[in-house]
N, C-alpha and C positions, 0 to 999 in steps of 0.2 A: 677402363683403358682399352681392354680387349674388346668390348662392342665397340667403341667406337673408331678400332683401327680396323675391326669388321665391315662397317658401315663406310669407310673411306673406300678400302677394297672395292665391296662392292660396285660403287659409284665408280673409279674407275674402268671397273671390269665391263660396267653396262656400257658406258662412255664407247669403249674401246672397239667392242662387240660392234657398236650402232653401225662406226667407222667401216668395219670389216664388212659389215653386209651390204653396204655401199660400196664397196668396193670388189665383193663378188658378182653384184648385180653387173656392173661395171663390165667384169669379165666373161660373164656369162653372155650378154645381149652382144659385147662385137668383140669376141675375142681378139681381133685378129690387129687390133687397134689398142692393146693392152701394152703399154712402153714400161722401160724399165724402172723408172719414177713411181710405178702403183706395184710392181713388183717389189719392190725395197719396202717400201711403207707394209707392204704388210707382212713382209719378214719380222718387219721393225714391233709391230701389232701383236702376232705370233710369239716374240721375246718380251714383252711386256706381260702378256696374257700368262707368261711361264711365269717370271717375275712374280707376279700378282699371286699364285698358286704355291708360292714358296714361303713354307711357317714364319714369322715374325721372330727376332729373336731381339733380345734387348741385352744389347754389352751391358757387363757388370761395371764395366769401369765412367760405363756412360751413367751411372744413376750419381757419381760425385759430381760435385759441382765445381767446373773446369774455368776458371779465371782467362778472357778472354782479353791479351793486350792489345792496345789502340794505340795507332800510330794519331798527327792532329787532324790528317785528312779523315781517317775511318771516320773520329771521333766529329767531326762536321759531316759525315756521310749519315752516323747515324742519329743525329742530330734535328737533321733534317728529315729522317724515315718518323722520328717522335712527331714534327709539326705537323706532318702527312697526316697521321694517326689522328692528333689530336681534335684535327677538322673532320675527321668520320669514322666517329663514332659507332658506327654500323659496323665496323669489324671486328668489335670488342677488344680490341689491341687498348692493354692501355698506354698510353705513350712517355709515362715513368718508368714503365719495368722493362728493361733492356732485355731479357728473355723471352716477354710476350712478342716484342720486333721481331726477334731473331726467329721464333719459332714462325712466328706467320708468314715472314720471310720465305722462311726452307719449304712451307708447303705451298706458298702460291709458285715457288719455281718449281717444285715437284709436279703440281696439277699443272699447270700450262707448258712448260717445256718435256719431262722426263717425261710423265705420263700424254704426252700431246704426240699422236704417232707422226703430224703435218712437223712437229720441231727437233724430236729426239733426235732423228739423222743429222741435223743443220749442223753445219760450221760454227763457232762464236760469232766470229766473224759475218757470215751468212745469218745469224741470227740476229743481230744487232743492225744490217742492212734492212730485213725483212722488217723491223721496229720501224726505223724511220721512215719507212715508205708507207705503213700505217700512219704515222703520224704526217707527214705532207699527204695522204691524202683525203684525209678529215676535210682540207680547206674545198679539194676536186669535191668532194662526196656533198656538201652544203650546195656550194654551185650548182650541179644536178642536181639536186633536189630542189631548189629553187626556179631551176629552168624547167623541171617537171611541172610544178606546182601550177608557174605560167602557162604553159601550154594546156592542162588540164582546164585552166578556167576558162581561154581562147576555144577550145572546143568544145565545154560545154556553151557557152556563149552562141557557138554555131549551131549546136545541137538545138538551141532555144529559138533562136530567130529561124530556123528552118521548120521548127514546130507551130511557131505562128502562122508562118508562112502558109503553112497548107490548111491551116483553120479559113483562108480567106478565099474568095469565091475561086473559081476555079481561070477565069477570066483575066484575074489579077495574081495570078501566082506565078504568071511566067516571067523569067528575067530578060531585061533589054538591056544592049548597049550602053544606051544613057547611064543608066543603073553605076556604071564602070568607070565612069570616066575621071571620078574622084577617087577614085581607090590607089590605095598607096600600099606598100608592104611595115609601112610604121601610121600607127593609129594615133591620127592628132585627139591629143585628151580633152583638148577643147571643145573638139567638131560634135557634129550630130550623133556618131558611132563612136564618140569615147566617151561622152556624156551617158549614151547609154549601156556602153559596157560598166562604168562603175558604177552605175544604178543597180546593172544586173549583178554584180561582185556582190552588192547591199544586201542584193533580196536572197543571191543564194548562201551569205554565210546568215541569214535570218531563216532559211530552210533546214542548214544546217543541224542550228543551237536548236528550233523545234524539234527536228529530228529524232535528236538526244534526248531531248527531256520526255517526249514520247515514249524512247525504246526503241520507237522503228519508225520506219521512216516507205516513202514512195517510192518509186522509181526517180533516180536522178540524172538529171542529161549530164 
């Protein structure tokens, strides 16, 4: 029990540290630009890192086993913490024994809130906003990555035809007018240039999966 409340210390304490040196670098390069928001947080850092250095003590009246009443909401609260459990497996919680919940409970809000120096200061209130703004924007964060993703393939695509381009005699690599006069800012999928952009999609996720199974791979436009 004592290594392993050793061993959580620890972890916190490195945690904690990592924070702080990030946040002296912070103070050090432009002082002068240091607000009171990085001030607090590492007061806040500061009383944790005490915390942390302070002996473990284990109440004697905590080693009895305290009968825990449940109103019918808790008891559907934790009901629901079991189903959680019971689909992952990976937390070793088992989701029959109402002390495993409770405990795994107490230390995921110890490790991400009390030991979290970005939450310790939060309001409830303030904390419970800062959740939801996490979760609305998972749907933004997919979006951008998706609008990444397209634009990534768009410029590789230019990088590629710009690469042919100059393999071809020197005579025919200049651009004309003409060239132009079809261009639109939306690429018909049908036409000549979308025909050949998803050909080109083809061959570079065909680059790709080679790639991989190499280990390495070339240069990629």
């Amino acid at each position: 029990m004592a290594n392993s409340v050793y061993k959580s210390k620890e972890k916190m304490r490195s945690r904690l540290k990592k924070r702080l040196a990030i946040l002296e670098k912070k103070f050090n390069s432009d002082p002068d630009n240091v607000d009171a928001k990085m001030l607090q947080e590492t007061n806040q850092i500061d009383d944790l890192l005490k915390l942390l250095d302070e002996p473990e003590s284990i109440d004697q009246k905590s080693k009895n086993v305290v009968p825990i009443r449940e109103n019918a909401e808790e008891s559907w609260y934790r009901s629901l913490a079991g189903y959680w459990f019971g689909q992952h497996s990976e937390t070793g919680v088992n989701p029959n024994q109402q002390s495993t919940i409770y405990k795994f409970i107490l230390r995921f809000f110890v490790d991400q809130v009390v030991m979290n120096p970005e939450n310790f200061g939060m309001s409830y209130p303030a904390l419970l906003n800062k959740m939801e703004r996490l979760n609305s924007e998972d749907g933004q964060l997919k979006d951008i990555s998706r609008d990444l993703e397209d634009l990534k393939k768009i410029t590789s695509f230019i990088a590629a035809m710009e690469h042919e381009r100059n393999t071809l005699p020197e005579d025919m690599q200049q651009f004309t007018p003409e060239m132009f006069e079809d261009l639109h800012s939306e690429i018909n999928s049908s036409g000549p240039l979308g025909i050949a952009l998803r050909q080109f999609e083809r061959n570079r996720m065909e680059d790709k999966v080679n790639a991989k199974q190499r280990g390495n791979g070339g240069m990629e436009f």
